[in-house]
FIPAGU-787540 format. One record per residue (C-alpha): residue in one letter; x, y, z. Coordinates in steps of 0.5 Angstrom, whole numbers, plus 500, padded with zeros to 3 digits. Layout:
BEGIN
<site><code>A</code><px>X</px><py>Y</py><pz>Z</pz></site>
...
END
This chain:
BEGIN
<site><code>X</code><px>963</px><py>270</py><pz>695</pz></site>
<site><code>X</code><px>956</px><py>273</py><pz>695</pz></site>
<site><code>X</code><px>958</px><py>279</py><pz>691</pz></site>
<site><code>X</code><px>963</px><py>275</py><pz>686</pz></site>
<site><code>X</code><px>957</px><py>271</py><pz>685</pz></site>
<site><code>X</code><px>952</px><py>276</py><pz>684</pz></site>
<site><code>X</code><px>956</px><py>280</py><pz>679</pz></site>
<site><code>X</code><px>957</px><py>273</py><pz>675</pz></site>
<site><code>X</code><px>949</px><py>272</py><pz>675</pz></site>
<site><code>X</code><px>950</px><py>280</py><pz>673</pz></site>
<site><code>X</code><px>954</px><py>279</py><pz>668</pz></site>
<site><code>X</code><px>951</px><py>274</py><pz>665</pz></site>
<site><code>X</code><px>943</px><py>276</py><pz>665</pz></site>
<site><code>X</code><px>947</px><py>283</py><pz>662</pz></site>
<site><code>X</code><px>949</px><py>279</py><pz>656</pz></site>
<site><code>X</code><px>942</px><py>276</py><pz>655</pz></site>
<site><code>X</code><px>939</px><py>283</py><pz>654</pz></site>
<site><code>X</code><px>944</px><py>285</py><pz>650</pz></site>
<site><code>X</code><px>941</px><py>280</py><pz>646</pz></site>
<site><code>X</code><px>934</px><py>281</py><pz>646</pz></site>
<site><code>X</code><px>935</px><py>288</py><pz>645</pz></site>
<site><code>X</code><px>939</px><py>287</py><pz>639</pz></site>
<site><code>X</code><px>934</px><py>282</py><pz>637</pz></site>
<site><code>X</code><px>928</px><py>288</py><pz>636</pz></site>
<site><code>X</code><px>932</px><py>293</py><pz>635</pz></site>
<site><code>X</code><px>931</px><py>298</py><pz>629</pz></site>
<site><code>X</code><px>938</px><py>298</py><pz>625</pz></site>
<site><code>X</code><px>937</px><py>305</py><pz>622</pz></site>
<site><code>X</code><px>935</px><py>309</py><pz>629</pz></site>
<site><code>X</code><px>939</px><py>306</py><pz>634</pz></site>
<site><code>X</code><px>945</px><py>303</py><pz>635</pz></site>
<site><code>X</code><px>947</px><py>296</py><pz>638</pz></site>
<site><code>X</code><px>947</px><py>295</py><pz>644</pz></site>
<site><code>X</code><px>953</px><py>293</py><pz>648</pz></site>
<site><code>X</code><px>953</px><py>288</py><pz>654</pz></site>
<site><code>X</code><px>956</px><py>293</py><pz>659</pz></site>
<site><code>X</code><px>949</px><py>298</py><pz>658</pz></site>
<site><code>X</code><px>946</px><py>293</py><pz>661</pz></site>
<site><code>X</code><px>951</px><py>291</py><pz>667</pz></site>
<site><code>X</code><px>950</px><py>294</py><pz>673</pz></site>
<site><code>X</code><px>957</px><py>293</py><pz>676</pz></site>
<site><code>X</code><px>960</px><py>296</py><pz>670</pz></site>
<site><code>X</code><px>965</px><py>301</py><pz>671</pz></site>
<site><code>X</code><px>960</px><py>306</py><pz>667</pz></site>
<site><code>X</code><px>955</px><py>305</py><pz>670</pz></site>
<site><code>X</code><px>958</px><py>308</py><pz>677</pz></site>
<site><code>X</code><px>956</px><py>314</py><pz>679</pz></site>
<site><code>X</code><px>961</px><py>321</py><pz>678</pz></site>
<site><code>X</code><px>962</px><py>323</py><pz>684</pz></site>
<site><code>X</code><px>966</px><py>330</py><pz>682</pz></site>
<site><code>X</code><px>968</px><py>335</py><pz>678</pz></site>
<site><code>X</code><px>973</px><py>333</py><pz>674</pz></site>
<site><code>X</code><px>969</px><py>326</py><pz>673</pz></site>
<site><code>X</code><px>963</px><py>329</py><pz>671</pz></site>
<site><code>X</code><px>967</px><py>333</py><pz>666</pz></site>
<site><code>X</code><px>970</px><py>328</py><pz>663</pz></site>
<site><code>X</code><px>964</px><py>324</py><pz>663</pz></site>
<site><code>X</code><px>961</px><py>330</py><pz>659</pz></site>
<site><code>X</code><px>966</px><py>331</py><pz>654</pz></site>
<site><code>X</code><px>966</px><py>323</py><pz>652</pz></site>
<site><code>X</code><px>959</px><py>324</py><pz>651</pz></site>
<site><code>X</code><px>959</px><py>330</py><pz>647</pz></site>
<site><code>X</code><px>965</px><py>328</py><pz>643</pz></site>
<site><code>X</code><px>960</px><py>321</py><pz>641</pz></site>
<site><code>X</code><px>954</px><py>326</py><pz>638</pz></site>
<site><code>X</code><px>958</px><py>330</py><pz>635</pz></site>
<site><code>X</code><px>961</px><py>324</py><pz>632</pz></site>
<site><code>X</code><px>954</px><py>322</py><pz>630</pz></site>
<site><code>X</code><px>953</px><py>328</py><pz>626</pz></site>
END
């Protein structure tokens, strides 16, 4: 019960940021912000543990900087 209710806080201040960060951003130098940068108990936000994670966490990155190009 203690975990689902700090998850829910979690989520909730993760959207509160996400809102703020937006807020002060600059368009043309970063992009926007999504609530699950924000939340630690996204399925992002947690750690590779091997190999193949690690592989294909690296591929997603370099796949969306090429994209940016």
């Amino acid at each position: 019960m203690a975990e689902g209710r700090e998850k829910s806080e979690s989520r909730r201040q993760s959207w509160l940021m996400c809102l703020i960060a937006n807020i002060h951003r600059d368009p043309r130098k970063s992009r926007a912000k999504k609530p699950k940068d924000f939340d630690p108990f996204s399925e992002e936000n947690k750690p590779v543990n091997d190999i193949a994670g690690l592989r294909a966490a690296f591929e997603r990155a370099s796949a969306g900087k090429e994209a940016q190009r």
